[in-house]
C-alpha positions as CSV (number, residue, x, y, z in Angstrom):
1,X,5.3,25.6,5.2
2,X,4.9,23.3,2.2
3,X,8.5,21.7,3.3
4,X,7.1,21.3,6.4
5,X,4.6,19.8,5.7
6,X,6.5,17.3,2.8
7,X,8.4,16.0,5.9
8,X,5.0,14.8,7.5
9,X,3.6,13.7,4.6
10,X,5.9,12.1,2.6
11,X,7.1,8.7,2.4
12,X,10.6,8.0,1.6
13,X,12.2,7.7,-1.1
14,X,13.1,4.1,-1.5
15,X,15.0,2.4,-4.5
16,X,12.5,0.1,-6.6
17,X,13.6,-2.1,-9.8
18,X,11.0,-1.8,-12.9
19,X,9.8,0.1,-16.0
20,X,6.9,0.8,-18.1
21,X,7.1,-2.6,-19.8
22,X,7.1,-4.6,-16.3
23,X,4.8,-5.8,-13.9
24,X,6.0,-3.7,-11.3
25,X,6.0,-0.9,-13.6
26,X,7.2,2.6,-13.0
27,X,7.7,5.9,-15.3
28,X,11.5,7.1,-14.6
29,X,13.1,10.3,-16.7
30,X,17.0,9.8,-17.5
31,X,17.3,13.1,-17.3
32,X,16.5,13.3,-13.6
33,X,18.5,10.7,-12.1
34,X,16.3,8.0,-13.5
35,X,14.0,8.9,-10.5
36,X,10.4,6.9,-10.4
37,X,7.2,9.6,-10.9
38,X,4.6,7.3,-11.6
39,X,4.3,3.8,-10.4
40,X,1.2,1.4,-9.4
41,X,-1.2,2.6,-6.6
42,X,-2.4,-1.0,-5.5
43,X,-1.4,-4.4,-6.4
44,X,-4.1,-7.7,-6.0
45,X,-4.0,-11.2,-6.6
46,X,-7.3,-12.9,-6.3
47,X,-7.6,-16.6,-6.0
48,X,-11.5,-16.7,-7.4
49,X,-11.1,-20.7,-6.1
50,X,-10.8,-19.7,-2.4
51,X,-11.5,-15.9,-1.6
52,X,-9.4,-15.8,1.5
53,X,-6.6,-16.4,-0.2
54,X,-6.3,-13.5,-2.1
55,X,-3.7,-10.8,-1.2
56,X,-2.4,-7.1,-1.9
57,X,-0.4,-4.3,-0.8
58,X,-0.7,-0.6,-0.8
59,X,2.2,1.6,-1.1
60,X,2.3,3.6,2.2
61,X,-0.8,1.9,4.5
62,X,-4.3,1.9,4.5
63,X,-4.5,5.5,6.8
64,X,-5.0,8.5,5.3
65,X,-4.0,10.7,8.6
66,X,0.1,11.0,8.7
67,X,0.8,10.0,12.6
68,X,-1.8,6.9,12.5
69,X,-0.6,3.5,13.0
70,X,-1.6,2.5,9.5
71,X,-0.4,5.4,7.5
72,X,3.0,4.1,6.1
73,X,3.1,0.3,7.8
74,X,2.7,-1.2,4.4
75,X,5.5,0.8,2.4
76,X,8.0,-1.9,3.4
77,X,6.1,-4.8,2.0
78,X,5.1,-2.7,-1.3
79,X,8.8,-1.9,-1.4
80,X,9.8,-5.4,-1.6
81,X,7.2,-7.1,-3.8
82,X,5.1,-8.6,-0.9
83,X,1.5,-8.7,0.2
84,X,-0.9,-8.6,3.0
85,X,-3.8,-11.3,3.0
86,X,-7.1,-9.6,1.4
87,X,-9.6,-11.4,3.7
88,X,-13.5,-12.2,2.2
89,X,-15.4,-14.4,4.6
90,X,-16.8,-13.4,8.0
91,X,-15.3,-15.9,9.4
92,X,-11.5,-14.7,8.6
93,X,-12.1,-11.6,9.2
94,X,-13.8,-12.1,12.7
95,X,-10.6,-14.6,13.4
96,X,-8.2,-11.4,12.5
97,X,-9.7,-8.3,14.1
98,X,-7.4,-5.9,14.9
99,X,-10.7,-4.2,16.9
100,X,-14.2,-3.3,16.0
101,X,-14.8,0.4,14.9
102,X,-19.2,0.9,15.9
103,X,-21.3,3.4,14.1
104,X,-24.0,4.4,16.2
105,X,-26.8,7.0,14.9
106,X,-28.7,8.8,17.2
């Protein structure tokens, strides 16, 4: 079941370039195929000047549930070093909706 459930779940491998002394750092053994075990969880850059302007990536996507849209579309982009736009303002956000998600109590 656990293998099962690894092929659901899991998200590649892919081949990535760093160490522990580099940005895009990652925790390899030589003695296991110099395989990547630990490596970073998010990745941000702010410009404090202009909020909007700020971007990141997550490696896999921002769903937690395996057959969602979102749950591995930003593996590709972590992958490769690039970034999604991290919007701040009302404005930029309302001019990129993907949809609006209510909350209605009762």
């Amino acid at each position: 079941q656990a293998n099962e459930a690894a092929k659901i779940l899991n998200i590649g491998p892919f081949k990535i370039g760093g160490d522990p002394n580099t940005l895009n750092n990652g925790f390899y053994s030589p003695l296991n195929n110099f395989e990547v075990v630990v490596g970073p969880s998010m990745r941000q850059i702010h410009d404090l000047s202009d909020w909007d302007k700020s971007i990141g990536v997550l490696p896999g996507g921002q769903s937690g549930l395996p057959f969602h849209k979102h749950y591995k579309d930003l593996m590709k982009l972590w992958v490769k070093g690039k970034y999604f736009p991290l919007l701040f303002t009302r404005k930029a956000i309302s001019n990129n909706l993907e949809g609006i998600f209510k909350l209605i109590s009762h």
